[in-house]
C-alpha positions in Angstrom: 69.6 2.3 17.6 69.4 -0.7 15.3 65.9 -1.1 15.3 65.2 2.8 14.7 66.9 2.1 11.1 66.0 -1.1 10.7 61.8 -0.6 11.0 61.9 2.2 8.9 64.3 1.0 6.1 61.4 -2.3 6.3 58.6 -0.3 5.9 59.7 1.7 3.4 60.8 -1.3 1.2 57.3 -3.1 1.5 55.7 -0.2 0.7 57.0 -0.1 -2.5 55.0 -2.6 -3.4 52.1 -0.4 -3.8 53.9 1.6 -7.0 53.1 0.2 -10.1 53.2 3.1 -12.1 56.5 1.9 -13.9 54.8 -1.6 -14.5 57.9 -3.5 -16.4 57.1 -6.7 -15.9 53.6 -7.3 -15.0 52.9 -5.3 -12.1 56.2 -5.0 -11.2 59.7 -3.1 -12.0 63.5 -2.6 -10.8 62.5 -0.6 -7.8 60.4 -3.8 -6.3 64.0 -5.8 -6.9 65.2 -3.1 -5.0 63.1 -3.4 -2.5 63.6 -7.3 -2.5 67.4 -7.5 -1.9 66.8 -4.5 0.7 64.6 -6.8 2.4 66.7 -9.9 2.2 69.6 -8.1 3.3 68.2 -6.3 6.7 67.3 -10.2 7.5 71.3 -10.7 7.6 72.2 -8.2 8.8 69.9 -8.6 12.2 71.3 -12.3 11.8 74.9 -11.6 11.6 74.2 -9.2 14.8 72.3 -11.5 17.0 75.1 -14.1 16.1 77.9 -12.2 17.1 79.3 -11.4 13.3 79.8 -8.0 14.1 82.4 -7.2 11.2 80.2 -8.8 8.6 76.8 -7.1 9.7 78.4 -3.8 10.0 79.6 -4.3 5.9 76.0 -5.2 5.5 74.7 -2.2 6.6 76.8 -0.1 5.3 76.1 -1.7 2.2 72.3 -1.5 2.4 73.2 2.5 3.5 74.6 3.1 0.3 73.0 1.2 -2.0 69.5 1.5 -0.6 69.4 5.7 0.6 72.3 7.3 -1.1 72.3 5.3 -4.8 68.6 5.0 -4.7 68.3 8.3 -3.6 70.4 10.2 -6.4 68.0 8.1 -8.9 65.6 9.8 -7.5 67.0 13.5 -8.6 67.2 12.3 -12.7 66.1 15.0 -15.4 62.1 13.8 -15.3 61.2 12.7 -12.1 59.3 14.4 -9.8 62.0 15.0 -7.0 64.3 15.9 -10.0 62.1 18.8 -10.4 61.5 19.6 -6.9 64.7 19.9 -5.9 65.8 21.3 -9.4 63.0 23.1 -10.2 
C-alpha cells in the first residue's frame, strides 16, 4: 500500500516544477519549497521503513499527510484561486 501513496505523492511533487506562474524568486515560489521538503521527506520516510523505524516513518507520513494534502489542500480553496471558485463558485 506504501508505494500506491508514495508514487503518486512523488509525481505530484516533481510536477510542480512545471508552474511558474507565481514566479517569486526567479522561476520559482513557496509551492516548489513545498514540493522540496515533500520530496525529501518521502526519502525518509521509505528509509525509516526499510530500516525497521516503524514509529518514526509512520510520524513521517502522517506528517507529509497533513502538511502536504490537507494544509496544502485548504490553500488551495483561498478567495482567488481557481479551486476557491470551483468549489465556491
Amino acid at each position: 500500500m506504501g508505494r500506491l501513496w508514495v508514487g503518486p505523492m512523488a509525481a505530484v511533487a516533481l510536477s510542480s516544477f512545471g508552474i511558474s506562474g507565481l514566479r517569486q524568486v526567479g522561476p520559482f515560489s513557496w509551492i516548489h519549497l513545498l514540493s522540496v521538503i515533500t520530496l525529501v521527506l518521502l526519502v525518509r520516510a521509505v528509509l525509516y521503513a526499510r530500516r525497521g523505524h516503524v514509529a518514526a516513518h509512520r510520524w513521517t507520513m502522517i506528517g507529509l499527510y497533513l502538511g502536504a494534502l490537507v494544509i496544502t489542500g485548504l490553500f488551495t480553496l483561498l478567495p482567488g484561486r481557481i479551486m476557491g471558485h470551483v468549489v465556491f463558485g
